[in-house]
Biopython code that builds the backbone (N, CA, C, O; Angstrom):
import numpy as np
from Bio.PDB.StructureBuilder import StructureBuilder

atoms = [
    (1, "UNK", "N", (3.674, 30.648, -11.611)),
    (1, "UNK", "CA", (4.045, 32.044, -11.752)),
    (1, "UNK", "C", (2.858, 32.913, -11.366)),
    (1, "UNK", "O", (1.705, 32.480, -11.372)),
    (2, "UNK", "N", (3.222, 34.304, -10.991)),
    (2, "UNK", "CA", (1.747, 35.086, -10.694)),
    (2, "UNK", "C", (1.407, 35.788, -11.505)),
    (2, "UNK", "O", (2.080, 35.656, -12.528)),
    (3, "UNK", "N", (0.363, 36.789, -11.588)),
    (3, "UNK", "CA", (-0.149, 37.210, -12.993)),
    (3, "UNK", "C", (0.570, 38.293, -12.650)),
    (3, "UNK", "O", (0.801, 38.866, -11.585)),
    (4, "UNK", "N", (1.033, 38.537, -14.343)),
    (4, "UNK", "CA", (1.672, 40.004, -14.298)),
    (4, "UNK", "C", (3.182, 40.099, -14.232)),
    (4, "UNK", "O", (3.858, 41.021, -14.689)),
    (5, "UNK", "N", (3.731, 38.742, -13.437)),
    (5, "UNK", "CA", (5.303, 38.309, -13.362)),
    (5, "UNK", "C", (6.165, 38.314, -14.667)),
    (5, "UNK", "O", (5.890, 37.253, -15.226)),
    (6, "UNK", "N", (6.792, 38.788, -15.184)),
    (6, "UNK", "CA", (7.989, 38.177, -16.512)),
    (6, "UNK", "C", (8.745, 37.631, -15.964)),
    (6, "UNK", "O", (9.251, 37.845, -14.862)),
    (7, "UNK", "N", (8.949, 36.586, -16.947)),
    (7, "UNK", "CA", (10.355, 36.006, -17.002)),
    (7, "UNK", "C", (10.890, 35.577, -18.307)),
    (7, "UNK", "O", (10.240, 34.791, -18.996)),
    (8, "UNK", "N", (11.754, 35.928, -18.601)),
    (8, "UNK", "CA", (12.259, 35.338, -19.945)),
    (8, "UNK", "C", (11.917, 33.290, -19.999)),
    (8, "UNK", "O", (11.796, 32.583, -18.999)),
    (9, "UNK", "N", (11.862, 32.945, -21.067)),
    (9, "UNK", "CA", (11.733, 31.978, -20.953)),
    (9, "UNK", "C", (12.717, 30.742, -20.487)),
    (9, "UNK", "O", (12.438, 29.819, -19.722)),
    (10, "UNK", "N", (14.335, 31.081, -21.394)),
    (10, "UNK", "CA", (15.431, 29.908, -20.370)),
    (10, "UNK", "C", (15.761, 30.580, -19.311)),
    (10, "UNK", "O", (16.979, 30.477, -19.161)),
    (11, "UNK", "N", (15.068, 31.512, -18.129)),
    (11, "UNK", "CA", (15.311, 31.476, -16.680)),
    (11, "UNK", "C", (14.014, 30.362, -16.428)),
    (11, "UNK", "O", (14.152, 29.300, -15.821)),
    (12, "UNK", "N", (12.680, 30.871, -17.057)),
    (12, "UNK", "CA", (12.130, 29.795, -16.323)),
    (12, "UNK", "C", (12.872, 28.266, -16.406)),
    (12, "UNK", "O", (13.190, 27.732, -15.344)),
    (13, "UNK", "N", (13.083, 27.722, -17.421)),
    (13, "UNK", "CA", (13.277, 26.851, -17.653)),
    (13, "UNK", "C", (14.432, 26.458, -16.714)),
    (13, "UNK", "O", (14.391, 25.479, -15.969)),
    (14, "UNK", "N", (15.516, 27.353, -16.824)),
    (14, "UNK", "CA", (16.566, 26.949, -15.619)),
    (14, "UNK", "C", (16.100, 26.981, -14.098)),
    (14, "UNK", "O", (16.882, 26.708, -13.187)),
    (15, "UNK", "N", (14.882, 27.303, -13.905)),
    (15, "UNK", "CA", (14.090, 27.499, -12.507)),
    (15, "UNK", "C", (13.444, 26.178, -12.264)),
    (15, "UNK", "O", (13.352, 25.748, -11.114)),
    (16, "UNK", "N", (13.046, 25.593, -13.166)),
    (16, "UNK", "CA", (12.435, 23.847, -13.146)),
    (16, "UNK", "C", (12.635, 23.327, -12.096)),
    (16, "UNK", "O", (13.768, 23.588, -11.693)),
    (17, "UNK", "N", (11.983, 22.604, -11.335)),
    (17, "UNK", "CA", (12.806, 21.350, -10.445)),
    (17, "UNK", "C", (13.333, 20.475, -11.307)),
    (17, "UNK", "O", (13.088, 20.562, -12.510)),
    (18, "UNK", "N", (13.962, 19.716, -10.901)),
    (18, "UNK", "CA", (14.719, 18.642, -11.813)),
    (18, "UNK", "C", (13.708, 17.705, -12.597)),
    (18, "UNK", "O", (13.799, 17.226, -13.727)),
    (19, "UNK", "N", (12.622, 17.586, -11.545)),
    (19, "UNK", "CA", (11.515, 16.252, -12.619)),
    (19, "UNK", "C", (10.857, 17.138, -13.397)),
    (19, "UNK", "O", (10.543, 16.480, -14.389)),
    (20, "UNK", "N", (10.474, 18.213, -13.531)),
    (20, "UNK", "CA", (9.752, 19.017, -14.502)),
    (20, "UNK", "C", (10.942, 18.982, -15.721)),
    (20, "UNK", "O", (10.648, 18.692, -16.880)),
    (21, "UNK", "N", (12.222, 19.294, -15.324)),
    (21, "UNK", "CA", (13.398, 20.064, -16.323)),
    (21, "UNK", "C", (13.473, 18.276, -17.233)),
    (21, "UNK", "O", (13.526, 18.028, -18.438)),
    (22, "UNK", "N", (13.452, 17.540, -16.291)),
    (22, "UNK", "CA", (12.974, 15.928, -17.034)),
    (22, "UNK", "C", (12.384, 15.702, -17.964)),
    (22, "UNK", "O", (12.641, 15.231, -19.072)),
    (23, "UNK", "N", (11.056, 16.274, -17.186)),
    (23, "UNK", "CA", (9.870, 15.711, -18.343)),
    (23, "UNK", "C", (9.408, 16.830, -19.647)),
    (23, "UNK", "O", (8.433, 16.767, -20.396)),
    (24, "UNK", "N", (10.728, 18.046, -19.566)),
    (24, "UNK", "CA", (10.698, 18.574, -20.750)),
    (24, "UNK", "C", (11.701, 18.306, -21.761)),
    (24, "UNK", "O", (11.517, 18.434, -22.972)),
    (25, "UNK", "N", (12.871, 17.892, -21.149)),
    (25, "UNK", "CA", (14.033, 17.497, -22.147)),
    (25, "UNK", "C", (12.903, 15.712, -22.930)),
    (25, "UNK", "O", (13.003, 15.435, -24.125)),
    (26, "UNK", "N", (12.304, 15.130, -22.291)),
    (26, "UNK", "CA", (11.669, 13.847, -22.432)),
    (26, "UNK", "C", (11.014, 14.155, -23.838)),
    (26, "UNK", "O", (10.927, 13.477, -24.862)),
    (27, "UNK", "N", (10.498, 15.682, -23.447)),
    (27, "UNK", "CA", (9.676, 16.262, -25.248)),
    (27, "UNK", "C", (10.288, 16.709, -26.173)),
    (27, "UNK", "O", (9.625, 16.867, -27.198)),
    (28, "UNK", "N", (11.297, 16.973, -26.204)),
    (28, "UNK", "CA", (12.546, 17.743, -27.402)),
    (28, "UNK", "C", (12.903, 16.283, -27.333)),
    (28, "UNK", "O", (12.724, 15.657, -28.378)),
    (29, "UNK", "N", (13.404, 15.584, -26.233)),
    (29, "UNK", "CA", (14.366, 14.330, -27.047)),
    (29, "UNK", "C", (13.459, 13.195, -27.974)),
    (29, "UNK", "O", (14.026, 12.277, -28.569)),
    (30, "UNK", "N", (11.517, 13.453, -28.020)),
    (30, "UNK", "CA", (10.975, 12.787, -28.505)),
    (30, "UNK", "C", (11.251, 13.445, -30.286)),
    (30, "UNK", "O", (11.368, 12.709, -31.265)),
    (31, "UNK", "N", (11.285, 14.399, -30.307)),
    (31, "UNK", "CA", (11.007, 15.556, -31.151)),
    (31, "UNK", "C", (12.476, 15.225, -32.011)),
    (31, "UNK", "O", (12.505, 15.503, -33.210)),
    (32, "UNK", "N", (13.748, 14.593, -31.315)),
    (32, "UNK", "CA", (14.674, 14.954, -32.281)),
    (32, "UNK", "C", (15.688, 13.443, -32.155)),
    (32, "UNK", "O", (16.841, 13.198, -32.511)),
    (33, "UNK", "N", (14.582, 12.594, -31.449)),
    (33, "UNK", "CA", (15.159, 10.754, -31.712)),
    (33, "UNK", "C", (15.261, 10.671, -33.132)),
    (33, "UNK", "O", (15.594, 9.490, -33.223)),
    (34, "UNK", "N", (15.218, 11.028, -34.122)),
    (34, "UNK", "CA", (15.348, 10.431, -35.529)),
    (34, "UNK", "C", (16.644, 10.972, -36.025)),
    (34, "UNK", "O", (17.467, 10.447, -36.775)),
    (35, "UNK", "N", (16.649, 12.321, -35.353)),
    (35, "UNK", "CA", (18.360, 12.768, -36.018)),
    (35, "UNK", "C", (19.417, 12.108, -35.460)),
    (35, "UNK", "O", (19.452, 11.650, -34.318)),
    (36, "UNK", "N", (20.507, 12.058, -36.503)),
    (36, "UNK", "CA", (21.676, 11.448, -35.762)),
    (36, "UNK", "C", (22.515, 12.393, -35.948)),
    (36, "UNK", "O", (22.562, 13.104, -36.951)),
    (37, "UNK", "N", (23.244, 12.457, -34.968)),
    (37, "UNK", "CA", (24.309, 13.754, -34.629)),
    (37, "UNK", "C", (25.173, 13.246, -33.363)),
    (37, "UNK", "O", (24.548, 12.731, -32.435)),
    (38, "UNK", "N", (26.434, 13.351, -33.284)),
    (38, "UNK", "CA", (27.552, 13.422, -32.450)),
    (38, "UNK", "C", (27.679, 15.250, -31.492)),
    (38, "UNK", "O", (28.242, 15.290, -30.398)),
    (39, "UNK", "N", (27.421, 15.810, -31.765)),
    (39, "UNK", "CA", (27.639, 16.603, -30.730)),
    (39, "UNK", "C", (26.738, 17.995, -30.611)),
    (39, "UNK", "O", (25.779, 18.171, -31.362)),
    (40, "UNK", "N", (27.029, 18.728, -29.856)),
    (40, "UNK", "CA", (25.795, 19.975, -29.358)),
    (40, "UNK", "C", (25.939, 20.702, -30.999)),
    (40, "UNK", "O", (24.958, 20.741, -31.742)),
    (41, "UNK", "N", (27.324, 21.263, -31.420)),
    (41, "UNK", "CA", (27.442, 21.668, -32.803)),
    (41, "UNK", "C", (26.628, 21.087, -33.898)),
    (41, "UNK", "O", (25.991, 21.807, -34.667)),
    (42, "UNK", "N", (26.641, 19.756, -33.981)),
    (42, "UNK", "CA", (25.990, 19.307, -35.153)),
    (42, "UNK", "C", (24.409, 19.119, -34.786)),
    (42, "UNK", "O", (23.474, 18.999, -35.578)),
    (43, "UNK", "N", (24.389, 19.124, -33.881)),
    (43, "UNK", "CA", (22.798, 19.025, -33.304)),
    (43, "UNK", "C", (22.239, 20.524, -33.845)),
    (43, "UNK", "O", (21.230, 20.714, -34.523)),
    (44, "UNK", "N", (23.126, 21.458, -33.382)),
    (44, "UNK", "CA", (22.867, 22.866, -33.427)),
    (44, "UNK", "C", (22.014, 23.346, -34.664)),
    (44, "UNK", "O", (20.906, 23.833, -34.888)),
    (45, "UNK", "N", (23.659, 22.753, -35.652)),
    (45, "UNK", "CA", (23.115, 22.845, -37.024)),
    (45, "UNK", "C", (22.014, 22.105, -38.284)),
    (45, "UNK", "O", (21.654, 22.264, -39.450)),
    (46, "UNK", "N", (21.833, 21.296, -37.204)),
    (46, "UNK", "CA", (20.165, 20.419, -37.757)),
    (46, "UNK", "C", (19.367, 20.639, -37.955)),
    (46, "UNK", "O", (18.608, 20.530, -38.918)),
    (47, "UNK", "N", (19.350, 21.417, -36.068)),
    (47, "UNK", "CA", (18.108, 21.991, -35.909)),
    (47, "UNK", "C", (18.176, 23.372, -36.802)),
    (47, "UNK", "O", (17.520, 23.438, -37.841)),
    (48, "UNK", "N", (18.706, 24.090, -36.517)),
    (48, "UNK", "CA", (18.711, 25.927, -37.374)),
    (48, "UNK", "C", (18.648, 25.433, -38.742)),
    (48, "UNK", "O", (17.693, 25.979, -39.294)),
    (49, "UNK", "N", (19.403, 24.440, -39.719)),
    (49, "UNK", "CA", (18.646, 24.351, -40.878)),
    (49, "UNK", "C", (17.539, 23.728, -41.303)),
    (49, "UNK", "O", (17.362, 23.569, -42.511)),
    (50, "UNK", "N", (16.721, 23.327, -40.464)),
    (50, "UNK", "CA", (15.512, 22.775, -40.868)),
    (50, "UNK", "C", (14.400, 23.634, -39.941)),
    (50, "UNK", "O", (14.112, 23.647, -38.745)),
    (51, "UNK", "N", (13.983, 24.269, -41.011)),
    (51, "UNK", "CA", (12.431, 25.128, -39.845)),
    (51, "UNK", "C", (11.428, 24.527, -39.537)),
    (51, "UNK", "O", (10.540, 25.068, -38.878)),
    (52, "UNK", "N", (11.342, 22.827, -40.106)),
    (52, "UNK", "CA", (10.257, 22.197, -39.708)),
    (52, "UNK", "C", (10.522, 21.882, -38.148)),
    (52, "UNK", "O", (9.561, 21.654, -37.413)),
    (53, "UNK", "N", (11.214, 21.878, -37.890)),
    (53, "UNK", "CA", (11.961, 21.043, -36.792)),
    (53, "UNK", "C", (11.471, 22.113, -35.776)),
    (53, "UNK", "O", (10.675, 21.925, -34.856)),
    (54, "UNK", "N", (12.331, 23.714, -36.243)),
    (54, "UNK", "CA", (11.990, 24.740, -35.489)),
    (54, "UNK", "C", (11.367, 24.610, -34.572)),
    (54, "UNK", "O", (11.563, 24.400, -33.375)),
    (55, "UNK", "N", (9.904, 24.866, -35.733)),
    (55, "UNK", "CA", (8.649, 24.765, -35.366)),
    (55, "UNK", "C", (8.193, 23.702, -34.343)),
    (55, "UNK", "O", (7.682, 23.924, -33.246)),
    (56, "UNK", "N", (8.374, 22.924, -34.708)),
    (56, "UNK", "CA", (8.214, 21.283, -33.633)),
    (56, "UNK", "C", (8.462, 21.498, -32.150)),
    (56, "UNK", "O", (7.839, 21.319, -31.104)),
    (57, "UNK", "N", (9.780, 22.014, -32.565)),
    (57, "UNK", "CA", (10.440, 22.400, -31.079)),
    (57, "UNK", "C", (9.828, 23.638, -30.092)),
    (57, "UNK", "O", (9.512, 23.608, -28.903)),
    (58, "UNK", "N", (9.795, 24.690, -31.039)),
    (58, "UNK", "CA", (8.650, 25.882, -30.242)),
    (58, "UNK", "C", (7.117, 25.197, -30.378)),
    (58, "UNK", "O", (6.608, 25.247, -29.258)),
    (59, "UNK", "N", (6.402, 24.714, -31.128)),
    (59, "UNK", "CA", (5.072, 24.748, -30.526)),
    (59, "UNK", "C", (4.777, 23.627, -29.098)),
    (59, "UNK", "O", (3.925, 23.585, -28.210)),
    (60, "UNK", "N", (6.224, 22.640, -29.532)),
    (60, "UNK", "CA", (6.304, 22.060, -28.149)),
    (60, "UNK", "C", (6.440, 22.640, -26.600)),
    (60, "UNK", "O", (6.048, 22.266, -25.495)),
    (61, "UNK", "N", (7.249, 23.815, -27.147)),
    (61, "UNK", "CA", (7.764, 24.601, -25.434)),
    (61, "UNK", "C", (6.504, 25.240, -25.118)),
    (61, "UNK", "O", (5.824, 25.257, -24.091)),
    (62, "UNK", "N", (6.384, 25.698, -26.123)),
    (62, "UNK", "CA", (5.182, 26.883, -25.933)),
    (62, "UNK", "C", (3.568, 26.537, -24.949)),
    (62, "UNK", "O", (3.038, 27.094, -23.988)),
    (63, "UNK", "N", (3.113, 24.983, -26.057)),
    (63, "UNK", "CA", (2.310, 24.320, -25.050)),
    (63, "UNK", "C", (2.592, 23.701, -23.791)),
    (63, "UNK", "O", (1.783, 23.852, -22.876)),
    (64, "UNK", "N", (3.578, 23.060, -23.631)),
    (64, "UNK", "CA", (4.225, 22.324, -22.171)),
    (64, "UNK", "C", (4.154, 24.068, -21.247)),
    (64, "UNK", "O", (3.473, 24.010, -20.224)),
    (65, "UNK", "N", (4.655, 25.202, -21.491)),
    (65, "UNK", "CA", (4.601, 26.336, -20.722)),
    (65, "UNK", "C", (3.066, 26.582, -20.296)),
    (65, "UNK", "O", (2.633, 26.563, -19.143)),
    (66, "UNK", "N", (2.247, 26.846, -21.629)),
    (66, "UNK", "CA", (0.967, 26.793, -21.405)),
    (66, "UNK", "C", (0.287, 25.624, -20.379)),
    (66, "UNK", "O", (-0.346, 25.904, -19.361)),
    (67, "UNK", "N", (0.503, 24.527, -20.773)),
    (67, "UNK", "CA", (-0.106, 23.765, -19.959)),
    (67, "UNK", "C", (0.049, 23.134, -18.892)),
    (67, "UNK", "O", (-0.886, 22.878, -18.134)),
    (68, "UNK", "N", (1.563, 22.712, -18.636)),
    (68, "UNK", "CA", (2.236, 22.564, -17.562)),
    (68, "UNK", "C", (2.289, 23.798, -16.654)),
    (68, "UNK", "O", (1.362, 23.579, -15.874)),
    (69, "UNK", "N", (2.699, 24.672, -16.395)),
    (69, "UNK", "CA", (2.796, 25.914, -15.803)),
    (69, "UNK", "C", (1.680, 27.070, -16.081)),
    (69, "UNK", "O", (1.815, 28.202, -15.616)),
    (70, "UNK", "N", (0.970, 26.824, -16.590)),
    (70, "UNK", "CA", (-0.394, 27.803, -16.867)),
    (70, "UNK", "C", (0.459, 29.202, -16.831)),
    (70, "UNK", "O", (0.129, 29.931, -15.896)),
    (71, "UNK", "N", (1.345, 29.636, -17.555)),
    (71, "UNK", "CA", (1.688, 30.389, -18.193)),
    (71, "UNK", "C", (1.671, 30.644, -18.984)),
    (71, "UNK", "O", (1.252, 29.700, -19.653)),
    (72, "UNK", "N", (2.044, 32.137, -20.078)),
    (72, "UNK", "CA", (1.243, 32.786, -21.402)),
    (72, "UNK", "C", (2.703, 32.831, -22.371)),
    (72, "UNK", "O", (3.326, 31.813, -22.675)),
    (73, "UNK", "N", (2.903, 33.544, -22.579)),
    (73, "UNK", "CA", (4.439, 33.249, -23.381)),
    (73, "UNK", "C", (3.941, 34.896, -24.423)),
    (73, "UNK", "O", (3.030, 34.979, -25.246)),
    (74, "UNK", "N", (4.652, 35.703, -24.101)),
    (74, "UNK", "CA", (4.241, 37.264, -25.307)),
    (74, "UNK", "C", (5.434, 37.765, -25.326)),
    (74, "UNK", "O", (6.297, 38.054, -24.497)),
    (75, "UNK", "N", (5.200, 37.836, -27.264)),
    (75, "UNK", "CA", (6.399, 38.203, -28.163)),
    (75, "UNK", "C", (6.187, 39.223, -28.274)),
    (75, "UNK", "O", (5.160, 39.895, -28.375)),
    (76, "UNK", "N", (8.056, 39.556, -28.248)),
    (76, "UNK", "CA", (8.472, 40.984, -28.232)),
    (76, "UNK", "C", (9.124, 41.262, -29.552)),
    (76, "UNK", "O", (10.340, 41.178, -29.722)),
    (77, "UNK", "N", (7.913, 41.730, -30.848)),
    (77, "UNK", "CA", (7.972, 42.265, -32.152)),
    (77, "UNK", "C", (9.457, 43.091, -32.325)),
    (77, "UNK", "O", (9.734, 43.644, -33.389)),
]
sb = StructureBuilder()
sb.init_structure("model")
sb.init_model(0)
sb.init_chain("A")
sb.init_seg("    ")
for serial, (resi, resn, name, xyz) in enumerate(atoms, 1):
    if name == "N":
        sb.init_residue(resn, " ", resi, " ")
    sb.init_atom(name, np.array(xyz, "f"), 0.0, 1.0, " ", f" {name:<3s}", serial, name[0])
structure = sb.get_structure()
Protein backbone atom coordinates (compact mmCIF):
# COMPACT_ATOMS: atom_id res chain seq x y z
CA UNK A 1 0.00 0.00 0.00
CA UNK A 2 1.35 3.71 -0.31
CA UNK A 3 1.63 6.10 2.44
CA UNK A 4 -1.33 8.02 3.07
CA UNK A 5 -3.72 5.34 1.05
CA UNK A 6 -7.02 4.05 3.19
CA UNK A 7 -8.55 1.19 2.93
CA UNK A 8 -10.91 -0.33 5.13
CA UNK A 9 -9.62 -3.42 6.29
CA UNK A 10 -12.04 -6.51 4.59
CA UNK A 11 -11.35 -4.64 1.11
CA UNK A 12 -7.84 -5.16 1.80
CA UNK A 13 -8.27 -8.43 2.73
CA UNK A 14 -10.63 -9.21 -0.24
CA UNK A 15 -7.66 -7.59 -2.41
CA UNK A 16 -5.15 -10.56 -1.24
CA UNK A 17 -3.82 -12.77 -3.89
CA UNK A 18 -5.03 -16.07 -3.17
CA UNK A 19 -1.62 -17.36 -1.36
CA UNK A 20 -1.54 -14.37 0.95
CA UNK A 21 -5.70 -14.74 1.51
CA UNK A 22 -4.14 -18.56 2.37
CA UNK A 23 -1.70 -17.89 4.60
CA UNK A 24 -4.13 -15.69 6.58
CA UNK A 25 -7.16 -17.92 6.86
CA UNK A 26 -3.91 -20.62 7.93
CA UNK A 27 -3.80 -17.97 11.20
CA UNK A 28 -7.51 -17.71 12.32
CA UNK A 29 -7.88 -21.48 11.44
CA UNK A 30 -4.77 -21.98 13.92
CA UNK A 31 -6.53 -19.63 16.38
CA UNK A 32 -9.94 -21.49 16.30
CA UNK A 33 -8.79 -25.55 15.66
CA UNK A 34 -10.00 -26.28 19.22
CA UNK A 35 -13.62 -25.10 18.70
CA UNK A 36 -16.06 -27.38 17.42
CA UNK A 37 -18.84 -25.95 15.49
CA UNK A 38 -20.96 -27.10 12.40
CA UNK A 39 -21.59 -23.97 10.70
CA UNK A 40 -20.67 -20.07 9.95
CA UNK A 41 -23.75 -19.33 12.67
CA UNK A 42 -22.37 -21.32 15.39
CA UNK A 43 -18.87 -20.38 14.65
CA UNK A 44 -20.26 -16.79 14.70
CA UNK A 45 -21.56 -17.24 18.03
CA UNK A 46 -18.33 -18.64 19.69
CA UNK A 47 -16.47 -16.32 18.57
CA UNK A 48 -18.77 -12.95 19.72
CA UNK A 49 -19.24 -14.75 23.08
CA UNK A 50 -15.91 -15.22 24.09
CA UNK A 51 -13.65 -11.91 24.07
CA UNK A 52 -10.68 -13.96 24.66
CA UNK A 53 -10.93 -15.32 21.37
CA UNK A 54 -11.81 -11.72 20.08
CA UNK A 55 -8.80 -10.61 21.02
CA UNK A 56 -6.72 -13.58 19.56
CA UNK A 57 -8.31 -13.00 16.42
CA UNK A 58 -7.63 -9.06 16.15
CA UNK A 59 -4.14 -9.01 17.56
CA UNK A 60 -3.62 -11.71 14.95
CA UNK A 61 -4.95 -9.52 11.88
CA UNK A 62 -3.57 -6.59 13.15
CA UNK A 63 0.12 -7.99 13.25
CA UNK A 64 -0.04 -10.21 9.94
CA UNK A 65 -1.29 -6.42 8.40
CA UNK A 66 1.59 -4.88 10.19
CA UNK A 67 4.00 -7.25 9.20
CA UNK A 68 3.04 -8.90 6.19
CA UNK A 69 1.95 -5.76 4.31
CA UNK A 70 3.84 -3.05 6.31
CA UNK A 71 0.71 -1.42 6.87
CA UNK A 72 -0.67 0.68 10.03
CA UNK A 73 -4.27 -0.11 10.89
CA UNK A 74 -6.03 3.55 12.73
CA UNK A 75 -9.13 3.47 14.74
CA UNK A 76 -11.94 5.41 14.12
CA UNK A 77 -13.11 6.40 17.98
Amino acid sequence: MTSGQFKPVPQIIMELPPAEQRKLFNEVAAILRHLEWTDAVQLTALVMGSEALQQQLLAMLVSYINKELQAEIQYDD
